[in-house]
LOBAZA-34909 format. One line per 10 residues: number of its first residue (from 0); for each residue x, y, z of C-alpha. Coordinates in steps of 0.001 Angstrom, whole numbers. Layout:
! residues N
NUM) X:Y:Z | ...
END
This chain:
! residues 726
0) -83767:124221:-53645 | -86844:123507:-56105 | -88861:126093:-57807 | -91535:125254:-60178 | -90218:124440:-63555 | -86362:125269:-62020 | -84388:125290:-59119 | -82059:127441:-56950 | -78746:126309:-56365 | -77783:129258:-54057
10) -79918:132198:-52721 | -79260:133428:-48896 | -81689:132169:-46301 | -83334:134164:-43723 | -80959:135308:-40544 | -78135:134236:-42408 | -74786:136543:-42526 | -72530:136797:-45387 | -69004:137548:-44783 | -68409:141333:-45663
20) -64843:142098:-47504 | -62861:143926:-44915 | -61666:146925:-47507 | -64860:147237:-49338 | -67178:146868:-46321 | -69460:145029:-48717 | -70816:141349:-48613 | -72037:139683:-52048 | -75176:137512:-51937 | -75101:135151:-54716
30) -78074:134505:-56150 | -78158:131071:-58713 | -79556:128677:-60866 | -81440:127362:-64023 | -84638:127670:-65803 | -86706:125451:-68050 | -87479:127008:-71343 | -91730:125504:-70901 | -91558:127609:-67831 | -92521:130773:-70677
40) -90426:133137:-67939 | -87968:135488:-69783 | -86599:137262:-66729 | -85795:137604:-63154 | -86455:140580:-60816 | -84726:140499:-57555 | -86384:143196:-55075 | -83731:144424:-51940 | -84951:145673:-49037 | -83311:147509:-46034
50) -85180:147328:-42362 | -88270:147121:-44924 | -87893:150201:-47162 | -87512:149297:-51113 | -84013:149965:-52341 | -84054:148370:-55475 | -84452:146204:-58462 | -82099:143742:-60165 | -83167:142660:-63552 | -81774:139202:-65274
60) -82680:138114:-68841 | -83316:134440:-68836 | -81699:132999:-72238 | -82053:129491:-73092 | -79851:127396:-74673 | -81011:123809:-75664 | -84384:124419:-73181 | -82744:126182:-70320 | -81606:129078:-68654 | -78906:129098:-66485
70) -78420:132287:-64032 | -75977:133319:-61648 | -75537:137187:-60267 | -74872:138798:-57283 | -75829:142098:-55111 | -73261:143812:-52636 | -75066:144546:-49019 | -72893:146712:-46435 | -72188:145644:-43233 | -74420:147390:-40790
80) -76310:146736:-38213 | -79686:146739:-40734 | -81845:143716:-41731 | -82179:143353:-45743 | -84878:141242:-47079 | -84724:139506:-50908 | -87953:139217:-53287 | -86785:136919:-56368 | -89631:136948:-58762 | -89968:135165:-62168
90) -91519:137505:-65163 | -93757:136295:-68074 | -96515:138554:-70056 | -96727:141381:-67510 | -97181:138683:-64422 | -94408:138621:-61521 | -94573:135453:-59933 | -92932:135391:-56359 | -90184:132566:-56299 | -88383:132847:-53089
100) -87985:134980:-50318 | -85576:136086:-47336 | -85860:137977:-44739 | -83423:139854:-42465 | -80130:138937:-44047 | -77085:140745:-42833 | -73393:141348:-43920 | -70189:141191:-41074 | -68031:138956:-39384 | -67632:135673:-37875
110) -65956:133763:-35028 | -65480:130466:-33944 | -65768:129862:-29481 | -64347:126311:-28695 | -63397:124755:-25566 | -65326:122764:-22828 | -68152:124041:-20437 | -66786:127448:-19957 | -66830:127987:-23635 | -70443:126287:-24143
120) -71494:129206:-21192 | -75003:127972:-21013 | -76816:129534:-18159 | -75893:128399:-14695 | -78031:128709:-11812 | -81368:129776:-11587 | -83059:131537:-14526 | -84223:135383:-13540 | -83675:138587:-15537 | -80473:139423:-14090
130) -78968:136075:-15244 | -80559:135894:-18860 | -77706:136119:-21163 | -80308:137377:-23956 | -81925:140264:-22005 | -81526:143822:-23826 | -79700:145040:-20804 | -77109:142629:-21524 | -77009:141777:-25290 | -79183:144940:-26673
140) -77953:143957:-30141 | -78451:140389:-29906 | -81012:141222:-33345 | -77491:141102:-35382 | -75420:138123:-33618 | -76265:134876:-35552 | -75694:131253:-35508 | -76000:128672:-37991 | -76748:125273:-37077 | -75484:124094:-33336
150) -72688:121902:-31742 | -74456:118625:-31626 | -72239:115724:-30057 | -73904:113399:-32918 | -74354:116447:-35896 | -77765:116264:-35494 | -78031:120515:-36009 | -80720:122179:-37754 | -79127:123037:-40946 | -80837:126462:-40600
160) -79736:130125:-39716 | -80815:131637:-36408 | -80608:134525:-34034 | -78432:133669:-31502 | -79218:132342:-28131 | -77315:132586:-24891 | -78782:130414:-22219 | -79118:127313:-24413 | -77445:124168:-23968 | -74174:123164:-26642
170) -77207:120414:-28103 | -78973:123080:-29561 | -79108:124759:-32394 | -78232:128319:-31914 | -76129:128500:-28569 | -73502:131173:-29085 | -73122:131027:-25084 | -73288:133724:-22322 | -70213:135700:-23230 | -69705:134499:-26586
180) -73325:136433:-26622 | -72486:139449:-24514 | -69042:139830:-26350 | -70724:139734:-29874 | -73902:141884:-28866 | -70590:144538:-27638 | -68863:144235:-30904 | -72257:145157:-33162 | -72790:147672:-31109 | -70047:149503:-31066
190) -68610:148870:-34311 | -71553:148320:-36297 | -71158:145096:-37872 | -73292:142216:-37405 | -71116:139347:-35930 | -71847:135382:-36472 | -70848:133236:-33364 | -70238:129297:-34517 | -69610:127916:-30897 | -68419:124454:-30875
200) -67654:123835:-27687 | -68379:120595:-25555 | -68312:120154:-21704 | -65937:117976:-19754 | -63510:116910:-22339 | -59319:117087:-22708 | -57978:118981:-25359 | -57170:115843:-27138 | -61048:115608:-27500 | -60983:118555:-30090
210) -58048:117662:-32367 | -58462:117063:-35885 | -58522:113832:-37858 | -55750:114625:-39712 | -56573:111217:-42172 | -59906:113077:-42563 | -59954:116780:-41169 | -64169:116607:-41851 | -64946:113163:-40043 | -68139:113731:-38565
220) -67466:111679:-35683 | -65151:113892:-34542 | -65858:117673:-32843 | -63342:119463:-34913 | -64698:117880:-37953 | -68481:118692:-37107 | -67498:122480:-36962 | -65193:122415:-39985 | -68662:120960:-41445 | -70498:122944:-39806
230) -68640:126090:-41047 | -68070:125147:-44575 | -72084:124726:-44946 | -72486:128602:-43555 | -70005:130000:-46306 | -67564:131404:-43807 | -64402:128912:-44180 | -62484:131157:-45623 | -63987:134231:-43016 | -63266:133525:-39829
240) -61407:136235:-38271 | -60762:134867:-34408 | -60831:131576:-32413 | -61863:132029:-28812 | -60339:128974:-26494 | -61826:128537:-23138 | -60552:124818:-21768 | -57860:122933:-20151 | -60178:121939:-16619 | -60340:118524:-17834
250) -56709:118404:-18430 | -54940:118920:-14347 | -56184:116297:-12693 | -59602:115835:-10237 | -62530:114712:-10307 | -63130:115354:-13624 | -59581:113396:-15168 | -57506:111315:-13384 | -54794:112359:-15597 | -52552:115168:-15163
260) -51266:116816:-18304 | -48010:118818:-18012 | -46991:122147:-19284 | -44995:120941:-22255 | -47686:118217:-23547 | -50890:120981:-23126 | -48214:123125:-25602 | -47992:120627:-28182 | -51569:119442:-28498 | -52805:123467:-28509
270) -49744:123678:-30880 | -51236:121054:-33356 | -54765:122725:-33293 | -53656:125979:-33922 | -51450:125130:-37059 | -55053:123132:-38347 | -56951:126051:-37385 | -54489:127929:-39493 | -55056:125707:-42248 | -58406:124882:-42368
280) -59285:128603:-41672 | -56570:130520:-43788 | -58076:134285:-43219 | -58162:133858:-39208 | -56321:137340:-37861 | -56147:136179:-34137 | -56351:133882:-31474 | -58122:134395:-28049 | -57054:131967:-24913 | -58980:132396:-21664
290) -56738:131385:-18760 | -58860:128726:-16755 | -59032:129231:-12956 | -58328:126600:-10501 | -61229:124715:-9573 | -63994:122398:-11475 | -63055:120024:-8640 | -59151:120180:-9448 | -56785:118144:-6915 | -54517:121127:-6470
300) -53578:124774:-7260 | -50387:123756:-8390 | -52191:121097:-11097 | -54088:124041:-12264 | -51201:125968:-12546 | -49714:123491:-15220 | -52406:124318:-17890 | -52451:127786:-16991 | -48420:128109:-17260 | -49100:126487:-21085
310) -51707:129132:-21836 | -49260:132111:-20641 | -46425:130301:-22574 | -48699:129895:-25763 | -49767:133810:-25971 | -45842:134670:-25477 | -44948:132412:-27804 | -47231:132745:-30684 | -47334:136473:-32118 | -50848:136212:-32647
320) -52767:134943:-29681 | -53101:136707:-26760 | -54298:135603:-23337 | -57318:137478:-21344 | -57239:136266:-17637 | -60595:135360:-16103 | -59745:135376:-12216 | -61682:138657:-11849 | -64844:136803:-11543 | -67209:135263:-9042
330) -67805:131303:-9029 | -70909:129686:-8740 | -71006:126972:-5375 | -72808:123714:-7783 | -73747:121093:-6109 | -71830:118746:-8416 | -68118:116847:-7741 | -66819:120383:-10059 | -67840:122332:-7335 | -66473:125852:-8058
340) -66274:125659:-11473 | -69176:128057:-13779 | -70462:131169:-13822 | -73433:132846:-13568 | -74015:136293:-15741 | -73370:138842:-13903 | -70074:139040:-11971 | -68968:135809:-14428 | -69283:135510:-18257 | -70785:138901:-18685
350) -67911:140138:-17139 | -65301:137723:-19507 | -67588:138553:-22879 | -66904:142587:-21956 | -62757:141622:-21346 | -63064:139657:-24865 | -64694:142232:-26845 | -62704:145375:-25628 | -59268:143271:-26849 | -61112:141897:-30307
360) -61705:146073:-31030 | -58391:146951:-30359 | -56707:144328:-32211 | -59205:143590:-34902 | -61092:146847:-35364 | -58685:149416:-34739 | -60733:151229:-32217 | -59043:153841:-30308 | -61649:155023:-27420 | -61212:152432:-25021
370) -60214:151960:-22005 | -56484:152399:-21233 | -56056:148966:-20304 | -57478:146024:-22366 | -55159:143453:-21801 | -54014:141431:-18431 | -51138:142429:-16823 | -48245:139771:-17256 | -44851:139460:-15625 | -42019:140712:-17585
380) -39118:139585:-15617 | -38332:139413:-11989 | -34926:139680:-9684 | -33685:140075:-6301 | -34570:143880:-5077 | -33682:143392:-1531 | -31333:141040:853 | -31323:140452:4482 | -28033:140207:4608 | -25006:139888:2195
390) -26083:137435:-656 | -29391:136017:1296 | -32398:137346:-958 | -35477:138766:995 | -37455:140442:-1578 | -38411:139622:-5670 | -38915:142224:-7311 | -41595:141289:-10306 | -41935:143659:-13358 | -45525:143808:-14743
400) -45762:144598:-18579 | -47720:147739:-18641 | -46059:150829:-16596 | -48446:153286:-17702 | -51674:151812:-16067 | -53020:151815:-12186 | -52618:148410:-10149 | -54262:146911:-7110 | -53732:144707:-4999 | -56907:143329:-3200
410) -56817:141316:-505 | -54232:139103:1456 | -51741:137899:-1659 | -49075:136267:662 | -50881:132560:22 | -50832:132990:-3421 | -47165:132847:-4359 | -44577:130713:-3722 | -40976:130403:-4542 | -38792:127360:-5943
420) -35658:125994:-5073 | -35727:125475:-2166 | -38294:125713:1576 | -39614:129863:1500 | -42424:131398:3440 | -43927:134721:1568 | -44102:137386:4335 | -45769:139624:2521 | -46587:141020:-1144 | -46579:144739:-2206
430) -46991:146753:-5260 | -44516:150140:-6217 | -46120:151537:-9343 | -45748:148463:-12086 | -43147:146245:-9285 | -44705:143898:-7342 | -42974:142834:-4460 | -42733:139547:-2854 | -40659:139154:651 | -40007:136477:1912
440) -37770:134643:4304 | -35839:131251:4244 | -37116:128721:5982 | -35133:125923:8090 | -32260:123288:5913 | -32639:125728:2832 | -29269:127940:2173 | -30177:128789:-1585 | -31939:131722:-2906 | -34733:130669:-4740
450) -34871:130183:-8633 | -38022:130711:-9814 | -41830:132369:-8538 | -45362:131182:-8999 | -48330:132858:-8739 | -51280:130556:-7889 | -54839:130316:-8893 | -58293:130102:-6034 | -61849:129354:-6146 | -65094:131258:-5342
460) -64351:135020:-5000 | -61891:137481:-7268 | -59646:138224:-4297 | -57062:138489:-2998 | -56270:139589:-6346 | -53872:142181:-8404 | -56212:143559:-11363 | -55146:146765:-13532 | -57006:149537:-14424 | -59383:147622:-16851
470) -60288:145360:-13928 | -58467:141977:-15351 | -56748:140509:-12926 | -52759:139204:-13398 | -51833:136010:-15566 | -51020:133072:-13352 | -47681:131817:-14097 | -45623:128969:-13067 | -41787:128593:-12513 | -41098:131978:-13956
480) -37117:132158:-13531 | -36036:135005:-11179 | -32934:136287:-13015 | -29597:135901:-10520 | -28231:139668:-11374 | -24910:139691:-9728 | -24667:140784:-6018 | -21973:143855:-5486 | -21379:143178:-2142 | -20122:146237:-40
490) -17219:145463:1928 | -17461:148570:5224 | -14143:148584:6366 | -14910:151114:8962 | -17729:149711:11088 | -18608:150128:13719 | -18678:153791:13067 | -22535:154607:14176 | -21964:157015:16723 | -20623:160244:17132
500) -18272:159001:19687 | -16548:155880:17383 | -16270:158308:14502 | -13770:157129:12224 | -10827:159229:10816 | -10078:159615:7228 | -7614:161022:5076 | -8749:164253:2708 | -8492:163360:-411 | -9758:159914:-475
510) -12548:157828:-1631 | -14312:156388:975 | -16817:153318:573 | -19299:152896:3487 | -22812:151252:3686 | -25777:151803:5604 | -27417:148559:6971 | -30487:149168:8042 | -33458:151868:8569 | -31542:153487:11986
520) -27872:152916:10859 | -25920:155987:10281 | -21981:156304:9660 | -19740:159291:11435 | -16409:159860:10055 | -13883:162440:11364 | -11523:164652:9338 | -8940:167684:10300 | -8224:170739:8456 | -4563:172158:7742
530) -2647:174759:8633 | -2955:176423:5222 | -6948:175061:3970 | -9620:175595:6296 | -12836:175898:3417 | -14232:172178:3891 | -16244:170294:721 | -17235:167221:1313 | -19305:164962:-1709 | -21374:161928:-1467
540) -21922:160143:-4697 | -22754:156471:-5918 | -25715:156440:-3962 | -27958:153372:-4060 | -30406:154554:-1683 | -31643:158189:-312 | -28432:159458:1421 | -27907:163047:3035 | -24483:164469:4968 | -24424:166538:7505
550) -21288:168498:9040 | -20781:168676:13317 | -18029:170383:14807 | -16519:169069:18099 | -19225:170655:20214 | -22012:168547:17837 | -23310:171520:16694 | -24840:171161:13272 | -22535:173745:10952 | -23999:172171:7239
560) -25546:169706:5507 | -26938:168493:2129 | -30594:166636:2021 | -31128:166245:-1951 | -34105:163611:-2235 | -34006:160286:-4042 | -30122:159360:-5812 | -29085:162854:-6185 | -25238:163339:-5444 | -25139:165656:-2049
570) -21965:168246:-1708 | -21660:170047:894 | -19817:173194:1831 | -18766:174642:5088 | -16468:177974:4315 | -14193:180059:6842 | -13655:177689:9373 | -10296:177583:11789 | -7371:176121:10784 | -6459:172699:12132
580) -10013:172094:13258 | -11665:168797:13709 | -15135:168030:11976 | -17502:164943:12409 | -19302:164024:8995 | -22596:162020:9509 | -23558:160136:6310 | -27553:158311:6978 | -31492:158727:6040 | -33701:160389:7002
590) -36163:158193:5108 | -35097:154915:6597 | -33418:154295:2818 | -30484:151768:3130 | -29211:148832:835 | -26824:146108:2412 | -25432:145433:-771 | -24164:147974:-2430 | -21587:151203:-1135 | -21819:154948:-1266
600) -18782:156922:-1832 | -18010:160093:-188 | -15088:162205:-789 | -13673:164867:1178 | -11313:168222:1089 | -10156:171047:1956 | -9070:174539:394 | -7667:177965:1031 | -9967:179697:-974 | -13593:179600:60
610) -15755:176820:-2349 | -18959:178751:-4534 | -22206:177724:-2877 | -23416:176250:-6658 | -19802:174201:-6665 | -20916:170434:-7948 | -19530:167391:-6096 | -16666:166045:-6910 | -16451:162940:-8275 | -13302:160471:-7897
620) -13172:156768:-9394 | -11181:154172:-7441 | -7989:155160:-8736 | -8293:158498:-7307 | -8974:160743:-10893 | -11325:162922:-11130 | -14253:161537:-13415 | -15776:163058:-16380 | -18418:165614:-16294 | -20753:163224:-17752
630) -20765:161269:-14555 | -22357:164136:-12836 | -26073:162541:-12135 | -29178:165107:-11177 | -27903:167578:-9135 | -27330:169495:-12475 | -30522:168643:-14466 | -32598:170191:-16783 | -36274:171631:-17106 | -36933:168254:-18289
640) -34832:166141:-16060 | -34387:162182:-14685 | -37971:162601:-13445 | -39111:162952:-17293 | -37158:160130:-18738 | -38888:156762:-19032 | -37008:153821:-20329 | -38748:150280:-20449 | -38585:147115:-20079 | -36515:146946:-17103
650) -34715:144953:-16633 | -33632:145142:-20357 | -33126:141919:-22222 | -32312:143035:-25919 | -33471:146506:-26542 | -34585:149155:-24774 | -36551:152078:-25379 | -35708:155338:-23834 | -38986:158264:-23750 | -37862:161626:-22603
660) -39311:165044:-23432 | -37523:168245:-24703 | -38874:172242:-24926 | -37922:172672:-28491 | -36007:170793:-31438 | -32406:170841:-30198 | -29220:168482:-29601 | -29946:165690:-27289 | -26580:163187:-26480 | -27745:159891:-24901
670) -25310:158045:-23242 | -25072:154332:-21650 | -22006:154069:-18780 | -21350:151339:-16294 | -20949:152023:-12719 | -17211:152989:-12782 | -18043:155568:-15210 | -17002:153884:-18471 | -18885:155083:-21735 | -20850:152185:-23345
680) -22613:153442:-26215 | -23452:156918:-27428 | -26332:158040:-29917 | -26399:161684:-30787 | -30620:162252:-31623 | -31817:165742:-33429 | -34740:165940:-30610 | -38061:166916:-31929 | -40071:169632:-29569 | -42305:167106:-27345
690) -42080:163207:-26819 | -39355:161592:-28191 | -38402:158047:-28358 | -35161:156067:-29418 | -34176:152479:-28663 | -30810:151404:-27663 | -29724:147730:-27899 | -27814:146374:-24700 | -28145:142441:-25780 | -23982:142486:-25831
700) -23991:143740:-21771 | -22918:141695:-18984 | -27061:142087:-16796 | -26321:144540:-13928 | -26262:148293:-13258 | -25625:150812:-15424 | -26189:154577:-15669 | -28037:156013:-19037 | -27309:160105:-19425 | -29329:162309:-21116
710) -27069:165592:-22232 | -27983:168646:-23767 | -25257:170940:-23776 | -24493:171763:-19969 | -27673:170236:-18446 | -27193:166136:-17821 | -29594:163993:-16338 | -29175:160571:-15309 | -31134:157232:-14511 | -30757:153294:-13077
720) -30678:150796:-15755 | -30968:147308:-15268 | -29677:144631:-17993 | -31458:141448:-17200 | -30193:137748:-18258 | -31015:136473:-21202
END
């Protein structure tokens, strides 16, 4: 920059941003050059001004050596959302001389947005206030989101600073797109710092389109190498704090690309841009990839779901990107071969700029008043929950990341999954708190459970949809592996038992493993009294489903029964009977609970002396002992029993964390045992009053059921654990 008798080699330029240092707040403008001695200046006065107001003045003796005067100083500005303006005057006998000026400068943060026509986010359909990205309704900070320069196909950009704009086209300077504007507009707002937006995104090209030259990383003919330009000329190479990728439409084949990429190949090319993002931008924090959405004139669902199986696998992979799902949106009908394929504002990229910035806050800014969920929901593993008959699957059982927040299902979700391995028809999909349920049924040739789920992408409308309680709908994912826990399968020798007329006889004394089929099966069993023991107990245990027992006599008359809810153990107690009497014992639900697959056990005896009403069930393994204490489940819990004890993931890969509450600092015993009542691990915890949380690794278990106990002193509570493959 030339000045009379001198020139500037750096001074800021209106609009433009300087990066602010994250632990000082504080961004320095650099202010630099030289003087010529016949200039007769001796000093420099730079005059700061915030929103307008004088702040202050910054004097700099000019001292020349061999004729000139060479400068260089800087001034901090905060990051706020204020606009500072800089008066750099020359001083000689009394006379200020006005050099150079710039007007509302700003200090915060900058991002890059990348990607294809979804990324540019130019406005889509016709132009009206409800669809005008830069409207104060929808960006009322757009005053502190700026641009430098634009995403020019030939780098034909303004070299120039701007307030951003976003409705324009990627050929013009300025364009920080509809989102990108919405999402930085959020940011300033709520956080107070201005945010920059360089947006180099182009429509209609493969991710192989935006790789970097690695011979020469700033090769103007190539996109990546226009930004890293593009970039280095704004100051912020080393202060870029996110990437936001929006692409991969051009990359499953339609009318847009004949080619089809595959999973593993869209991994590797995203993987070589991230490691040059990583290197060419050394200070970026994280990495934001919007999951594309079938359509944009795609062939199939199940090409779509090849790129968006890559972007799930990419934010699982890497620790620092995450994924934000974009199905919660409305399409815009184009009359173009993409079809379904943009957005307009509202209902589309106003909707994916709010989803970006709530997830930037958390992750970048550290906010803490936000909504409770800010992040998709994703699968966490899935099994078998449910089986027509022994060994044939009917139902997966999906586990969605987040237990604590609200899901919905909206809409008619059958057509939206589908199993592998084999020939399946969904029948119907369901949600129990953070489980989603898929049953299904085999259809003809296939004898094979299936091996895997997928959970398919749509045009046009949001639903059917699942969507948490921030309103973003579930990842997509493809061939997610349904883990093959093993099958206990109950062997009922005494069917058919279901009436009170085939009642089966048993011996006192002696464990006896029945099932219950379906929703209407019940099982009778008879027993007899001696000459000496007429008190009756009888105990039902090892429940894996809602289970009551009831006691008849011969007349079936109803004499006692036990109806605990959910897997409590049920004893029963029927004092001062006759001797030598007869009694039918009806074992069923009155819930329509039942699991083919695995047995109850029920146990009865008799006594002389009458049983207390409080007595607990007794408990007998398969070799006829009586079992520990600890194998006692909730029918003997405490004030803060099973119903208070979380424990997550399930099922468990490596470790899992247990969350259970206690009334005051005291003893806690946590214990892991396997179904026949072995002890697995034990951690002894000083409990704090409140929440407490421990983890417990069970990477060495063979997956299946176990039991984890939670003991203080007398008082044991129990709950299902489930040790997935790994």
């Amino acid at each position: 920059m030339l000045v009379s008798f001198g020139q500037l080699s750096s001074f800021p330029s209106d609009y433009q941003l300087y990066p602010r240092n994250l632990s000082t707040n504080l961004a320095a403008v650099n202010i630099q050059g030289s003087y010529e001695q016949s200039s007769g200046y001796t000093e420099l006065r730079l005059k700061r001004y915030r929103n307008g107001s004088l702040l202050g003045t910054t004097t700099v003796p000019l001292l020349y050596i061999n004729g000139i005067a060479n400068f260089s100083f800087s001034v901090d500005i905060p990051a706020e959302l204020a606009n500072y303006r800089f008066d750099l005057f020359a001083f000689n006998n009394a006379v200020e001389t006005l050099v150079r000026t710039a007007n509302n400068v700003v200090a915060g943060d900058a991002y890059i947005i990348q990607g294809q026509s979804n990324a540019v986010a130019n406005i889509r359909g016709s132009y009206d206030a409800s669809n005008d990205a830069n409207s104060f309704s929808n960006a009322p900070n757009r005053p502190f989101v700026r641009v430098y320069g634009g995403a020019s196909s030939t780098g034909n950009y303004s070299k120039r600073w701007f307030i951003g704009e976003g409705n324009a086209w990627f050929e013009n300077d300025f364009n920080a797109g509809q989102w990108g504007m919405r999402m930085a507009s959020n940011i300033a707002g709520t956080q107070g710092v201005p945010v920059c937006i360089m947006n180099g995104a182009n429509p209609g090209r493969s991710i192989t389109w935006f790789q970097r030259n690695d011979a020469n990383p700033t090769d103007i003919n190539s996109n990546y190498g226009r930004l890293l330009q593009r970039i280095t000329e704004a100051g912020l190479k080393n202060n870029i704090r996110g990437v936001f990728w929006y692409q991969g439409e051009n990359d499953a084949a339609g009318s847009l690309s004949s080619a089809q990429m595959s999973t593993t190949e869209y991994k590797n090319l995203f993987l070589e841009l991230y490691n040059d993002w990583k290197s060419d931008f050394p200070n970026i924090s994280r990495i934001y990839v919007a999951q594309i959405r079938f359509g944009c004139g795609m062939f199939t669902r199940e090409g779509c779901l090849q790129i968006q199986e890559a972007q799930r696998q990419i934010a699982k992979e890497l620790t620092d990107v995450s994924i934000i799902s974009t199905n919660n949106t409305t399409h815009l009908l184009e009359n173009t071969s993409a079809n379904y394929c943009h957005y307009k504002l509202l209902e589309g990229y106003q909707k994916i700029g709010d989803w970006m910035s709530l997830i930037v806050r958390k992750q970048l800014y550290n906010a803490t008043q936000l909504p409770s969920s800010v992040e998709p929901p994703k699968p966490t593993s899935a099994i078998f929950s449910a089986f027509s008959s022994p060994g044939i699957a009917s139902q997966v059982n999906i586990t969605l990341e987040d237990p604590n927040t609200t899901y919905t299902i909206t809409g008619d979700l059958t057509s939206e999954f589908s199993l592998s391995g084999g020939s399946y028809t969904v029948t119907g999909v369901t949600l129990s708190g953070s489980q989603l349920l898929i049953n299904f049924v085999r259809n003809s040739g296939t004898s094979t459970n299936p091996t895997a789920v997928n959970y398919l992408s749509h045009n046009n409308l949001p639903a059917p949809i699942i969507t948490n309680a921030g309103g973003l709908g579930l990842v997509h994912f493809g061939e997610f592996p349904i883990n093959q826990l093993p099958v206990a399968t109950c062997i009922d020798i005494y069917e058919s038992n279901d009436l009170f007329t085939t009642a089966k006889a048993i011996s006192l004394n002696t464990v006896i493993k029945g099932n219950i089929s379906s929703p209407t099966d019940g099982d009778w069993f008879q027993i007899q009294t001696t000459s000496t023991a007429r008190n009756v107990k009888i105990s039902l245990y090892n429940l894996p489903a809602d289970y009551n027992v009831f006691l008849y006599d011969m007349n079936r008359k109803l004499i006692a029964r036990s109806t605990k809810s959910g897997l409590t153990n049920e004893v029963l107690i029927y004092n001062g009977g006759p001797l030598n009497a007869r009694y039918n014992i009806l074992v069923s639900s009155s819930t329509g609970a039942f699991n083919i697959e695995n047995c109850y056990s029920l146990y009865a005896e008799t006594s002389s002396t009458q049983y207390a009403k409080n007595t607990k069930p007794t408990i007998v393994n398969a070799l006829n002992a009586v079992s520990s204490p600890m194998e006692v489940t909730a029918s003997n819990i405490s004030s803060w029993g099973a119903a208070a004890i979380d424990i997550f993931p399930s099922p468990a890969i490596s470790d899992m964390v247990v969350k259970f509450n206690a009334m005051d600092g005291r003893n806690i015993t946590l214990r892991l045992v396997d179904m026949a009542g072995r002890e697995l691990q034990r951690l002894a915890i000083n409990a704090n009053a409140g929440s407490n949380t421990r983890r417990m690794n069970v990477s060495g278990y063979t997956p299946g059921i176990y039991l984890l106990q939670v003991q203080e002193g007398e008082k044991i509570s129990s709950k299902k654990v489930v040790v997935g493959f790994r």
